[in-house]
Backbone of each chain as ProteinMPNN parsed JSONL, in Angstrom:
{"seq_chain_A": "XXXXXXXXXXXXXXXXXXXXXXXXXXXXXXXXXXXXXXXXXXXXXXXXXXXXXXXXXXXXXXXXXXXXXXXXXXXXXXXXXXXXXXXXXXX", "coords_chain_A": {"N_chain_A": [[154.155, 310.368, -24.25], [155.815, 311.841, -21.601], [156.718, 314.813, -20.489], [158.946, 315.191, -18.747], [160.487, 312.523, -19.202], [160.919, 313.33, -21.307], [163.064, 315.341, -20.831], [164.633, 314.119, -18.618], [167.336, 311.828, -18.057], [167.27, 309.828, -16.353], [165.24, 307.092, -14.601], [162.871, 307.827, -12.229], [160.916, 308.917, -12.754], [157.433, 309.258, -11.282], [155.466, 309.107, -12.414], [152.52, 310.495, -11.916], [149.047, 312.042, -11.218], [148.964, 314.545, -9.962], [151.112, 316.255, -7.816], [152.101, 316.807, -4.596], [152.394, 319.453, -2.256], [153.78, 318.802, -0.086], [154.79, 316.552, 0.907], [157.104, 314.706, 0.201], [157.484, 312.025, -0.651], [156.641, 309.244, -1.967], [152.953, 308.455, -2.832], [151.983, 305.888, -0.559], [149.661, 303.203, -1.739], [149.412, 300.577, -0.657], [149.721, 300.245, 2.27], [147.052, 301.299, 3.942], [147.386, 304.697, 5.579], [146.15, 304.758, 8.938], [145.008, 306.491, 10.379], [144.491, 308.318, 9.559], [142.057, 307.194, 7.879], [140.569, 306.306, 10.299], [140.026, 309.328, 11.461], [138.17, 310.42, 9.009], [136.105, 308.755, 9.002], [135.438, 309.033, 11.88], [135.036, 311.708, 11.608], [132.912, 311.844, 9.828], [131.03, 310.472, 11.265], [130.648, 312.18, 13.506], [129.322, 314.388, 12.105], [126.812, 313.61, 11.171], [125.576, 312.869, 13.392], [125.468, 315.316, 14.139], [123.708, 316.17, 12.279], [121.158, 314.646, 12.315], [120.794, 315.12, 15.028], [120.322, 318.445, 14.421], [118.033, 318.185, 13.374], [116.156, 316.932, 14.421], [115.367, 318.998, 16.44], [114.661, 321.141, 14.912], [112.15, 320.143, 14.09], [111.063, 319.418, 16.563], [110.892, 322.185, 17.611], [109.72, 323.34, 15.881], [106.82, 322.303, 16.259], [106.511, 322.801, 18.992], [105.71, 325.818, 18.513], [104.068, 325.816, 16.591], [101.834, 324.599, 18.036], [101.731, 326.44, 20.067], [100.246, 328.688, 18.226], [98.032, 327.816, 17.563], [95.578, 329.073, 18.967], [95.402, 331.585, 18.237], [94.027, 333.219, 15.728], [95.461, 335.134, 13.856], [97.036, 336.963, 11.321], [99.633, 336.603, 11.051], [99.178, 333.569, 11.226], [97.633, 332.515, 9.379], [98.783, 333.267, 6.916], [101.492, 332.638, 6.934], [101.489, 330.241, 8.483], [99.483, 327.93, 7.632], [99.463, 327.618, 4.425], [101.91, 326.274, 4.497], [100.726, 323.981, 6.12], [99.174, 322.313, 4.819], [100.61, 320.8, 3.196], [102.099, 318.804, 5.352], [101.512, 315.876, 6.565], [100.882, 314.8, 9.507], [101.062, 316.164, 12.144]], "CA_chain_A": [[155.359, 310.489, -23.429], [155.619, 312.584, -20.355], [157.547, 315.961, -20.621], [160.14, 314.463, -17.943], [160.982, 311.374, -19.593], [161.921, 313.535, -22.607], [164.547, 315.874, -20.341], [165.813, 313.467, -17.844], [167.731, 310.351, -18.824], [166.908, 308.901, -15.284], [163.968, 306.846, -14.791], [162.879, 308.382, -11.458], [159.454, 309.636, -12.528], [156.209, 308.208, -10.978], [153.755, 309.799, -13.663], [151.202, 310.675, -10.911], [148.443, 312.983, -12.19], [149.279, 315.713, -9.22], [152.276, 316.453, -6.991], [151.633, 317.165, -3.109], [153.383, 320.43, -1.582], [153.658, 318.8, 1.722], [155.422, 315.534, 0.904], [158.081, 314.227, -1.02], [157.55, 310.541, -0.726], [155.808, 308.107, -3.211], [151.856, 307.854, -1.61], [151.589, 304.44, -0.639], [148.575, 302.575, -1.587], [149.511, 299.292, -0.343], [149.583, 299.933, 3.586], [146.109, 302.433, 4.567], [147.269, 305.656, 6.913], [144.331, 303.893, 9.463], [144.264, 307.347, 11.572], [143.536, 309.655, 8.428], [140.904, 306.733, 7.862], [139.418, 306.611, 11.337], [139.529, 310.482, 11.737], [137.799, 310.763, 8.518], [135.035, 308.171, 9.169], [134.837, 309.687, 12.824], [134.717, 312.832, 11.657], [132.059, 311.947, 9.222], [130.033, 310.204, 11.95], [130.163, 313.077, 14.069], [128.783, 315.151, 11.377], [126.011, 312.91, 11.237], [124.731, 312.873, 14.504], [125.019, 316.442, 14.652], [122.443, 316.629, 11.291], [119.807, 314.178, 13.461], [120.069, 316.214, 16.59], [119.442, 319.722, 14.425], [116.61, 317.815, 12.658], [114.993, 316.196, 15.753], [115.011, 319.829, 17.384], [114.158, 322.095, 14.749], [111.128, 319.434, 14.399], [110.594, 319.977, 18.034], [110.57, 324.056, 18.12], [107.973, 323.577, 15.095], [105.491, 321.735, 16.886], [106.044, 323.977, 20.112], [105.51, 327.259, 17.891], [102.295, 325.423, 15.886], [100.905, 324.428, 19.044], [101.098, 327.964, 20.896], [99.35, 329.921, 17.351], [96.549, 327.514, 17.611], [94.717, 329.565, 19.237], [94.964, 332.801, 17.487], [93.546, 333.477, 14.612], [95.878, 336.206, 13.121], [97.812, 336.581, 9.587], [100.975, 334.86, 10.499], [98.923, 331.859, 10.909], [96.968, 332.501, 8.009], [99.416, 333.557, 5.511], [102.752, 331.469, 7.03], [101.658, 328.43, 8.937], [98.539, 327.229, 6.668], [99.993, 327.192, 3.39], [102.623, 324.564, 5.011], [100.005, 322.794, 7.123], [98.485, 321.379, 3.743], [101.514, 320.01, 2.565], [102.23, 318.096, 6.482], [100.287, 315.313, 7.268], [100.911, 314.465, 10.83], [101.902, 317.273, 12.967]], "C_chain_A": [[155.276, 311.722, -22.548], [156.615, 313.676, -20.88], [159.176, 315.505, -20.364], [160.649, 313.556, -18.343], [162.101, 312.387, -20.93], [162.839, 314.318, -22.14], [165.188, 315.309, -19.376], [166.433, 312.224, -18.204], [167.245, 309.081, -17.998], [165.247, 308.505, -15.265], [163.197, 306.504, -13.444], [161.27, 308.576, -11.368], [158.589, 308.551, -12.206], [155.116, 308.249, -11.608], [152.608, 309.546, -12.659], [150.723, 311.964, -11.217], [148.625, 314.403, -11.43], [150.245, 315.358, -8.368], [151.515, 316.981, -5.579], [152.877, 317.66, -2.659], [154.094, 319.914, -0.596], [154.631, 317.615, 1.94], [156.299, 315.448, -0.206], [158.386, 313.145, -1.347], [156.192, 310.357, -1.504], [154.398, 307.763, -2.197], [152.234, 306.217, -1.961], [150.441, 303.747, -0.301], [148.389, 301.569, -1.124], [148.926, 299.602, 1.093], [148.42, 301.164, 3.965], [146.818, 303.17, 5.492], [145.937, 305.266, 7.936], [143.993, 305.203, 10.595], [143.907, 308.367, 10.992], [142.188, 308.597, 8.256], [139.771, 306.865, 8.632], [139.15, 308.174, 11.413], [138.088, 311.103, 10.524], [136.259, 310.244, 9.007], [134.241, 308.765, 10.985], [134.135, 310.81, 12.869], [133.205, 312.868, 10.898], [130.335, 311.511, 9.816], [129.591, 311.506, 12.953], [128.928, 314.114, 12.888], [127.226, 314.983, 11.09], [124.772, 313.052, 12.186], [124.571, 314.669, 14.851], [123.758, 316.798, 13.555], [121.3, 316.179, 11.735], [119.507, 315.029, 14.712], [119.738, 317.61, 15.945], [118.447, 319.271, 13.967], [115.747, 317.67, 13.703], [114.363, 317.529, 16.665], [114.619, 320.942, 16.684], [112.262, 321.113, 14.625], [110.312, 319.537, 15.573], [109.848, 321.528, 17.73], [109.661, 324.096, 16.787], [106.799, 323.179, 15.704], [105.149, 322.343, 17.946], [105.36, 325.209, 19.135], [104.026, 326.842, 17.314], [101.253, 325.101, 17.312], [100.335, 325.541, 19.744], [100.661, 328.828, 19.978], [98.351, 329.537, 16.899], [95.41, 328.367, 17.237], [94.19, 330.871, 19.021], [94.923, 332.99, 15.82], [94.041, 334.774, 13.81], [96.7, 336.019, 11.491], [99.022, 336.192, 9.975], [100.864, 333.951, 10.545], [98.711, 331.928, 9.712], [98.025, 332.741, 6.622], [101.111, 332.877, 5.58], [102.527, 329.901, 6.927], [100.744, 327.191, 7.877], [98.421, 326.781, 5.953], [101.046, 326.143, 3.849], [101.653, 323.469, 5.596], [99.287, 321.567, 5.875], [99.325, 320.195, 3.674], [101.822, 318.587, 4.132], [101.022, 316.827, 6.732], [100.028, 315.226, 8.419], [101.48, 315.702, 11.46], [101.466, 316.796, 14.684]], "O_chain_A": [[154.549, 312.633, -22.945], [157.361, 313.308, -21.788], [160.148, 315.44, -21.117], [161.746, 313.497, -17.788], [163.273, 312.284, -21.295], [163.815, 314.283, -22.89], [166.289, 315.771, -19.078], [165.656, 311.505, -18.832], [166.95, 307.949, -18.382], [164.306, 309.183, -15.678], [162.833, 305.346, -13.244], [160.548, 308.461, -10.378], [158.702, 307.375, -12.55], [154.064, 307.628, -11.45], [151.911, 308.531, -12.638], [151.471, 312.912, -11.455], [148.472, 315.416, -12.113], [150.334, 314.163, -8.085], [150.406, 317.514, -5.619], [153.957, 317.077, -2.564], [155.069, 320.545, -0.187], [155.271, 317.574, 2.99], [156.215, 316.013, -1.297], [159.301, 312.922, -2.139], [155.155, 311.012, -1.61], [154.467, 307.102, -1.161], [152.57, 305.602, -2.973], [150.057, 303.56, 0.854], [147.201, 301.272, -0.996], [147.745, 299.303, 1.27], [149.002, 302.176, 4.357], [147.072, 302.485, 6.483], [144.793, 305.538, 7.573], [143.1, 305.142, 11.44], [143.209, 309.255, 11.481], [141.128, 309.169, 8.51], [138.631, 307.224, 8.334], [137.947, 308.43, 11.434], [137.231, 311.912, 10.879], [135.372, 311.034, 9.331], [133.046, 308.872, 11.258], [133.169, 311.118, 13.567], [132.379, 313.719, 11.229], [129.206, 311.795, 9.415], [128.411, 311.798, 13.15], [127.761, 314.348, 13.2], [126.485, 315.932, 10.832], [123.575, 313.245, 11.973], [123.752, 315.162, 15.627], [122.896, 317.608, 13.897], [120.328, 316.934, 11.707], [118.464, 315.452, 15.21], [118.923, 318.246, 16.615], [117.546, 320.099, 14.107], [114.682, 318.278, 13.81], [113.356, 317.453, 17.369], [114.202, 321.877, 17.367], [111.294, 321.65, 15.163], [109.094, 319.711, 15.579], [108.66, 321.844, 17.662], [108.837, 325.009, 16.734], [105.779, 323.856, 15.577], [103.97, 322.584, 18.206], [104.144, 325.292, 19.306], [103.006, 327.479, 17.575], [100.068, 325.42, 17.407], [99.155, 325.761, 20.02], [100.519, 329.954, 20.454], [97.64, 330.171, 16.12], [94.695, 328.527, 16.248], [93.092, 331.316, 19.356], [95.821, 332.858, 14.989], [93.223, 335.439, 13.174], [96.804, 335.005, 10.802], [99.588, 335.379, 9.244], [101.715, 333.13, 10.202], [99.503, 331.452, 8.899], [97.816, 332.307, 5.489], [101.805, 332.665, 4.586], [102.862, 328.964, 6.203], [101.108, 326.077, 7.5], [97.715, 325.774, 5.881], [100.851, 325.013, 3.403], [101.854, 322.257, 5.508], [99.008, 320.38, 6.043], [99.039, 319.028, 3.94], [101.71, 317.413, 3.778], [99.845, 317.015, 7.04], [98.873, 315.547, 8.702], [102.56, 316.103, 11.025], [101.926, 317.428, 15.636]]}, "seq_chain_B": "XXXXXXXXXXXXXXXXXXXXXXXXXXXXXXXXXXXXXXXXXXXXXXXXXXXXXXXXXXXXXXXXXXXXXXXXXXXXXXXXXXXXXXXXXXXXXXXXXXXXXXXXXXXXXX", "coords_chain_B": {"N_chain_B": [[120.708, 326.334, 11.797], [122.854, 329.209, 12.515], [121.855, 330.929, 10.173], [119.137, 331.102, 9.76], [116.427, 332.938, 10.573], [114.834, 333.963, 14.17], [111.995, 334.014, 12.936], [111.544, 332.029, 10.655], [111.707, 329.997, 12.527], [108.937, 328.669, 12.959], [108.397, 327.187, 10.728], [108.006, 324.711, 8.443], [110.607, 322.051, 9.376], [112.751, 320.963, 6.755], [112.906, 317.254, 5.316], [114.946, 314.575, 6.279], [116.085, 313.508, 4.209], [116.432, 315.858, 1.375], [116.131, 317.704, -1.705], [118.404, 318.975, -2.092], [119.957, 318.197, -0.424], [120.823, 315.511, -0.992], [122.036, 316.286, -3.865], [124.067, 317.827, -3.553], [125.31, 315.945, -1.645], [126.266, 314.02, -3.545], [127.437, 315.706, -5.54], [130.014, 316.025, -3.457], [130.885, 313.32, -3.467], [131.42, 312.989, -6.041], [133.63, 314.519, -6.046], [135.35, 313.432, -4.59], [135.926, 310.973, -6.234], [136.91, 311.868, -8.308], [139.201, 312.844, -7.198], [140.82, 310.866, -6.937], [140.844, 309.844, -9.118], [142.426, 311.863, -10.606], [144.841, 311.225, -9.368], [145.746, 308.678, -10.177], [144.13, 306.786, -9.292], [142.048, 303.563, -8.783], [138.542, 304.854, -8.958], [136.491, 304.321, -7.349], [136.914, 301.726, -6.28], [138.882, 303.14, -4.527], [139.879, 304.507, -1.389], [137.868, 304.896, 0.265], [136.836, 306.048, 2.279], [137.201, 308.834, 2.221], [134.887, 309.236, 0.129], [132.963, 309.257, 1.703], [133.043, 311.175, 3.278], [133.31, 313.689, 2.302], [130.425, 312.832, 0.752], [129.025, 313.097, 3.042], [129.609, 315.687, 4.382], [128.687, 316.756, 2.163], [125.803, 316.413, 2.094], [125.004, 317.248, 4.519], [125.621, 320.064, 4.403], [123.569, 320.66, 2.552], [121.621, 319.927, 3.889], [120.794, 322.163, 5.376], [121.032, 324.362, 3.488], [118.269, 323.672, 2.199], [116.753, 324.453, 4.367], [117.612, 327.367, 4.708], [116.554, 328.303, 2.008], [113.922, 327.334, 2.182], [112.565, 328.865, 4.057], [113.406, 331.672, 2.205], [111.689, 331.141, 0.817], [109.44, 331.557, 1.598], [108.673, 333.591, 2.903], [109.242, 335.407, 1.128], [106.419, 334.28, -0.153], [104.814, 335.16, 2.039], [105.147, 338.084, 2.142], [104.37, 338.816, -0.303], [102.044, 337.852, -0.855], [100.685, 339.562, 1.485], [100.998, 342.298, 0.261], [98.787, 341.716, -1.984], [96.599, 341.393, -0.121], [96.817, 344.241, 0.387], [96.223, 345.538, -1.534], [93.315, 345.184, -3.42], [92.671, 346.236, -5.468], [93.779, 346.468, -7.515], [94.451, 343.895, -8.411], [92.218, 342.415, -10.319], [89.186, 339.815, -10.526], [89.151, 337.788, -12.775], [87.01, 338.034, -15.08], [85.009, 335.173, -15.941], [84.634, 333.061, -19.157], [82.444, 330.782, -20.52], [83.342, 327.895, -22.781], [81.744, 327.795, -24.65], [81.151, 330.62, -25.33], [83.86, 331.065, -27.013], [84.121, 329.465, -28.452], [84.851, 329.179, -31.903], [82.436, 328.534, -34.562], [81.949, 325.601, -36.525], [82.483, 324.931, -39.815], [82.402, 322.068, -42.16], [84.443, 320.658, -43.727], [84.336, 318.326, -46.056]], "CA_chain_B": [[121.879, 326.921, 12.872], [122.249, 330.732, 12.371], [121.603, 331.268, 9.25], [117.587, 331.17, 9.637], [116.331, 334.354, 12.016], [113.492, 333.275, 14.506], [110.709, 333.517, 12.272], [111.62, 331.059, 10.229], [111.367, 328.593, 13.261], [107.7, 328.319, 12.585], [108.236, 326.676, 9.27], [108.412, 322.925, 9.022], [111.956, 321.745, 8.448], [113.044, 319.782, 5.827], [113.443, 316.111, 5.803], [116.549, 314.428, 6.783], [116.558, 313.37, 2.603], [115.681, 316.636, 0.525], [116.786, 317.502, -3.21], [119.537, 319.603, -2.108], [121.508, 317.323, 0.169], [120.926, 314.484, -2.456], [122.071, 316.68, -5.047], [125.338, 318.244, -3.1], [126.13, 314.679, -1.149], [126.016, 313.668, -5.005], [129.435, 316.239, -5.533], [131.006, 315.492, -2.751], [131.12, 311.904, -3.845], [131.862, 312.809, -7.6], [135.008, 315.355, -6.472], [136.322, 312.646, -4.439], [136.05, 310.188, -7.216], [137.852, 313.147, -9.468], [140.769, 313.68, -6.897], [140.803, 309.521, -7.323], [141.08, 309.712, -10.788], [143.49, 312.442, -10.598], [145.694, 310.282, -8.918], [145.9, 307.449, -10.887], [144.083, 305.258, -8.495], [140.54, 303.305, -8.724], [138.194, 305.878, -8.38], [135.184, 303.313, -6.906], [137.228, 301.368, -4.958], [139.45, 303.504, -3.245], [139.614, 305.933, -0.807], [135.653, 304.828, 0.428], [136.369, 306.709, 4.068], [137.121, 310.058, 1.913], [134.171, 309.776, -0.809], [132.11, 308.809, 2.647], [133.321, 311.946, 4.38], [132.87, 314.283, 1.496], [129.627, 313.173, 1.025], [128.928, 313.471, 4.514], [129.745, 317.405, 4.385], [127.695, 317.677, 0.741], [124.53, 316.089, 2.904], [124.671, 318.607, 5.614], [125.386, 321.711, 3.668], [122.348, 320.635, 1.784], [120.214, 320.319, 4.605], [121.485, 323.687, 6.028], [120.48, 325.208, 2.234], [117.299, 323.662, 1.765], [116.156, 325.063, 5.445], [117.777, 328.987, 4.091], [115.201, 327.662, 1.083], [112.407, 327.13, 2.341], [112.515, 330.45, 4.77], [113.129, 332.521, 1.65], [110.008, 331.137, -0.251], [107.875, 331.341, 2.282], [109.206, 335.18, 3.238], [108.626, 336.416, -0.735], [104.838, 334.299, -0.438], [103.96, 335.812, 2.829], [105.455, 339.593, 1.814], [103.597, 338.819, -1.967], [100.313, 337.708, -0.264], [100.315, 340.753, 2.18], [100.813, 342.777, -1.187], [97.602, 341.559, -2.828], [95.737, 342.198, 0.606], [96.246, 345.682, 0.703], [96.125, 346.063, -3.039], [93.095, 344.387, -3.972], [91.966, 347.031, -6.596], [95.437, 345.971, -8.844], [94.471, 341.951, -8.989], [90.482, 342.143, -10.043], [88.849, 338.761, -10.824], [88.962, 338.237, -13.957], [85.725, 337.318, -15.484], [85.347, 333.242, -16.938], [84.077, 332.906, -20.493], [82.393, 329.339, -21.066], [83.966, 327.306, -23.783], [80.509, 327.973, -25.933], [81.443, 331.576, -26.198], [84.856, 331.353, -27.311], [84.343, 328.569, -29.959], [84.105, 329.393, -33.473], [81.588, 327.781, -35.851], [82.431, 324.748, -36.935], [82.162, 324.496, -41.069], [83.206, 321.081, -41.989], [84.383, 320.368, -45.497], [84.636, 316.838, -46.386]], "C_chain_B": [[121.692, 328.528, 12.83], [122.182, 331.521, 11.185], [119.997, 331.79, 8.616], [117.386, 331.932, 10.726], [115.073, 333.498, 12.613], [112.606, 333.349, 13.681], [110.324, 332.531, 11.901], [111.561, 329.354, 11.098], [109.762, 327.56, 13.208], [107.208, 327.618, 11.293], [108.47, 325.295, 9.933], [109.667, 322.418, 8.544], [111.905, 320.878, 7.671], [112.969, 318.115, 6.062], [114.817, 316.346, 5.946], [116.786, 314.118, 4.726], [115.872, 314.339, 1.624], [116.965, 316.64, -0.398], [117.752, 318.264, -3.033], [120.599, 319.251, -1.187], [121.686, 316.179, -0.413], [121.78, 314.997, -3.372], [124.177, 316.939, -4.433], [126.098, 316.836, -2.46], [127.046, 314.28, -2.64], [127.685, 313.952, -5.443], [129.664, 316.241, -4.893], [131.59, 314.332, -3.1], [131.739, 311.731, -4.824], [133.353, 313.529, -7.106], [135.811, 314.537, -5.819], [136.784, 311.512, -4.91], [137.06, 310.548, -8.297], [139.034, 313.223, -8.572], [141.214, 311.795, -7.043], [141.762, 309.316, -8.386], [142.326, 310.512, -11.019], [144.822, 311.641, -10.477], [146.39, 309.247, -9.002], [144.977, 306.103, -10.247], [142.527, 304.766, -8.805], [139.458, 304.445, -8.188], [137.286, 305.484, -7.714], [136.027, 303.032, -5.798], [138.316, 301.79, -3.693], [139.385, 304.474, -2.522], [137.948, 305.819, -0.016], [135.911, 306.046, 1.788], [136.373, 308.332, 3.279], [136.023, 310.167, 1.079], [133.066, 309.687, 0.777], [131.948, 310.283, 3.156], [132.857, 313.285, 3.686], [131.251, 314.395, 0.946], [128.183, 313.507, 2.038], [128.163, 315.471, 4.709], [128.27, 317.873, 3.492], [126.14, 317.538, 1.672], [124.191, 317.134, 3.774], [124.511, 319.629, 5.337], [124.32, 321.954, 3.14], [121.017, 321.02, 2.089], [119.913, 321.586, 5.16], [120.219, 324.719, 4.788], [118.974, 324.627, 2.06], [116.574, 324.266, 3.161], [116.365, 326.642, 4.685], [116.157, 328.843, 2.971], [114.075, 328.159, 1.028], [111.87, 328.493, 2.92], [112.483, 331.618, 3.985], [112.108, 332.443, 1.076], [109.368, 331.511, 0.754], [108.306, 333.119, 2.897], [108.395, 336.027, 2.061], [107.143, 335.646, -0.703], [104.532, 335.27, 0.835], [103.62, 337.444, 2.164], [104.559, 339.767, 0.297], [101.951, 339.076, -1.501], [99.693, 339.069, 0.598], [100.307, 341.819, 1.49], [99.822, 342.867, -1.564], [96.63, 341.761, -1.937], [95.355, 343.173, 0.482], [96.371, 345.921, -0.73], [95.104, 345.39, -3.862], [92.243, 345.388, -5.577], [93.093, 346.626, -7.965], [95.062, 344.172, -8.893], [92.675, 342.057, -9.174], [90.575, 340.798, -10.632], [88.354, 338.867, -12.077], [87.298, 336.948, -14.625], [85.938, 336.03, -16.519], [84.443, 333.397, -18.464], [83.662, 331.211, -20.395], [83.056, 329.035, -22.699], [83.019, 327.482, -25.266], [81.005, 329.883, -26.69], [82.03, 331.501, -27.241], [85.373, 330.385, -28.647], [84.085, 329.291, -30.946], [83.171, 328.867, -34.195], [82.047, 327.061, -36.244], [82.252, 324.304, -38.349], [83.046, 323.131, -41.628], [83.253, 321.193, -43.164], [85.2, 318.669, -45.547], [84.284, 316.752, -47.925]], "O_chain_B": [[120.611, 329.069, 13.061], [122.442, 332.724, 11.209], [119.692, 332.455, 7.626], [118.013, 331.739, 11.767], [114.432, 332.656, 11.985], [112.175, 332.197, 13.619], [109.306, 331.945, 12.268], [111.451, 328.203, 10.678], [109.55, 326.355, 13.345], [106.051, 327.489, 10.893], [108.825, 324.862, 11.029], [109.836, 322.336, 7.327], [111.08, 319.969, 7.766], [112.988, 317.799, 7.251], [115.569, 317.318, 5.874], [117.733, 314.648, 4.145], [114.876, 313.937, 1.022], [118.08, 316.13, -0.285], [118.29, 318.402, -4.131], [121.729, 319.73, -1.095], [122.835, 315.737, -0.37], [122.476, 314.112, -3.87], [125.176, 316.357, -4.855], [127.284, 316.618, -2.708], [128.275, 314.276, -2.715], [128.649, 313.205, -5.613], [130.31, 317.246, -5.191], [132.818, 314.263, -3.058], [132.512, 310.783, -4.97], [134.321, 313.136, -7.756], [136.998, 314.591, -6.141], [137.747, 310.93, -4.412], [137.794, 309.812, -8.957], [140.026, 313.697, -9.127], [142.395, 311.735, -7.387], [142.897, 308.857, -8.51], [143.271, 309.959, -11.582], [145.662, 311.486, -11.363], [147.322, 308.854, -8.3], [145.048, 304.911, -10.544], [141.751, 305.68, -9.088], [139.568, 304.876, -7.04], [136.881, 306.473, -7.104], [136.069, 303.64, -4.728], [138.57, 301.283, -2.601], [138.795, 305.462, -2.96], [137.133, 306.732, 0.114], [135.007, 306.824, 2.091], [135.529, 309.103, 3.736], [135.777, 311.37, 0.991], [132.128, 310.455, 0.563], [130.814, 310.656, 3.455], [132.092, 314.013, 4.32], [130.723, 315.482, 0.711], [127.027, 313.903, 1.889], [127.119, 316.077, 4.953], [127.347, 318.655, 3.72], [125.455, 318.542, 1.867], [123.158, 317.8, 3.703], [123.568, 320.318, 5.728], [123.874, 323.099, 3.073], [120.066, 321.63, 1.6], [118.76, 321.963, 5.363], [119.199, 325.374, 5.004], [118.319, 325.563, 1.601], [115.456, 324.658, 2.824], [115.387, 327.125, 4.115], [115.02, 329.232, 3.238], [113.437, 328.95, 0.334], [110.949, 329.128, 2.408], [111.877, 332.6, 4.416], [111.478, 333.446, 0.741], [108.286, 331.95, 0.365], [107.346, 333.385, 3.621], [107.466, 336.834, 2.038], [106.344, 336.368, -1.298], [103.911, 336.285, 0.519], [102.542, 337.931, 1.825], [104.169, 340.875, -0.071], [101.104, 339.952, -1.674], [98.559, 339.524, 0.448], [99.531, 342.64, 1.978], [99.44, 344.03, -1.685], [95.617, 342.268, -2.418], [94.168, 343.493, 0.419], [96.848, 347.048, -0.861], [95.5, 344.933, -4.934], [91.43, 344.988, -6.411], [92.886, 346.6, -9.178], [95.713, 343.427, -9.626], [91.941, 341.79, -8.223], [91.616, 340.425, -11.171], [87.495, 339.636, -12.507], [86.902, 335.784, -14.561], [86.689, 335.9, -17.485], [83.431, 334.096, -18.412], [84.58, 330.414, -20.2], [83.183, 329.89, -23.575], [83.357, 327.369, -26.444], [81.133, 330.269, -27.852], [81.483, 331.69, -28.327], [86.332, 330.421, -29.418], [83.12, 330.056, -30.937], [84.014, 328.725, -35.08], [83.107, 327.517, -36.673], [81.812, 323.155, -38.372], [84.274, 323.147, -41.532], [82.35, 321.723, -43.812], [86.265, 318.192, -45.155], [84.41, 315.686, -48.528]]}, "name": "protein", "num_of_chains": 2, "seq": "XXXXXXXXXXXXXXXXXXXXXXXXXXXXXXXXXXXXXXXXXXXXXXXXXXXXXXXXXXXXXXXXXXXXXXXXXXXXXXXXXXXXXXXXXXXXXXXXXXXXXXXXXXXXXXXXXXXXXXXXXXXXXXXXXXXXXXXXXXXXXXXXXXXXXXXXXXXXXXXXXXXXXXXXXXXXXXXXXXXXXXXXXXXXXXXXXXXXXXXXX"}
């Protein structure tokens, strides 16, 4: 039995496992909010395309940077790029 | 983004699926299953656009952290390795023993 049942006589309560500051109405599961839906799913697509475009371009500025330390033979090739180059197959 | 200083551009980034946006998508998905549950409501079938969106976020943060990651390992090997350069009197090679030395005698008792 709920706390509330045992001090009010009225039968009022919705036994929902948390209360929301912000509202004071009963959520309703029946009819979807469809612009908290779309914002969410928009928002989640944006999020998306922004993780492919930093992938696609830090991918990029690796292959520029490996391409221009080719040609020197110093220790930040040798002791950065090399130990990764194993692990890469295709560069 | 700016969390990795240029150096680190010279590393190879992550995939788009490494073990730490797997792992974090993972809780995103579970805490919006938990505010679900909280709630009284199906924790599977409802709500899909918020466990979607949540683990949306966990995915990205992941990929974010396994780039930081990778930039610190490879920081502590370079700075380790440039260590054992100029110190090669502190790491000597340590001499191999064959397996004939180091055996004992074999007395069998049957």
């Amino acid at each position: 039995m709920t706390f509330s049942r045992l001090f009010s006589g009225a039968a009022f309560v919705s036994r929902v496992g948390s209360r929301s500051a912000f509202t004071s109405s009963k959520p309703d599961s029946a009819n979807p909010n469809w612009l908290r839906v779309s914002l969410a799913f928009g928002s989640a697509a944006v999020l998306w395309g922004l993780l492919f475009k930093q992938h696609s371009t830090d991918v990029h500025e690796y292959k520029v940077v490996f391409r221009s330390c080719l040609s020197g033979m110093h220790l930040f090739v040798r002791f950065f790029l090399f130990p990764r180059l194993l692990a890469l197959n295709s560069v | 983004m700016g969390f990795v200083p240029e150096l680190g551009k010279s590393l190879p980034p992550p995939s788009i699926a490494n073990r730490n946006s797997v792992w974090l998508a993972g809780v995103g998905w579970c805490s919006a299953m938990l505010h679900n549950a909280i709630n009284h409501r199906p924790p599977l079938k409802s709500g899909v656009h918020r466990q979607f969106l949540l683990a949306t976020i966990g995915w990205f943060i992941g990929y974010h952290v396994s780039k930081y990651e990778n930039y610190t390992y490879a920081k502590l090997d370079r700075d380790m390795n440039e260590y054992v350069r100029l110190h090669p009197e502190e790491f000597p090679a340590k001499e191999k023993k064959t397996f004939a030395e180091i055996v004992e005698p074999f007395h069998p008792v049957r």
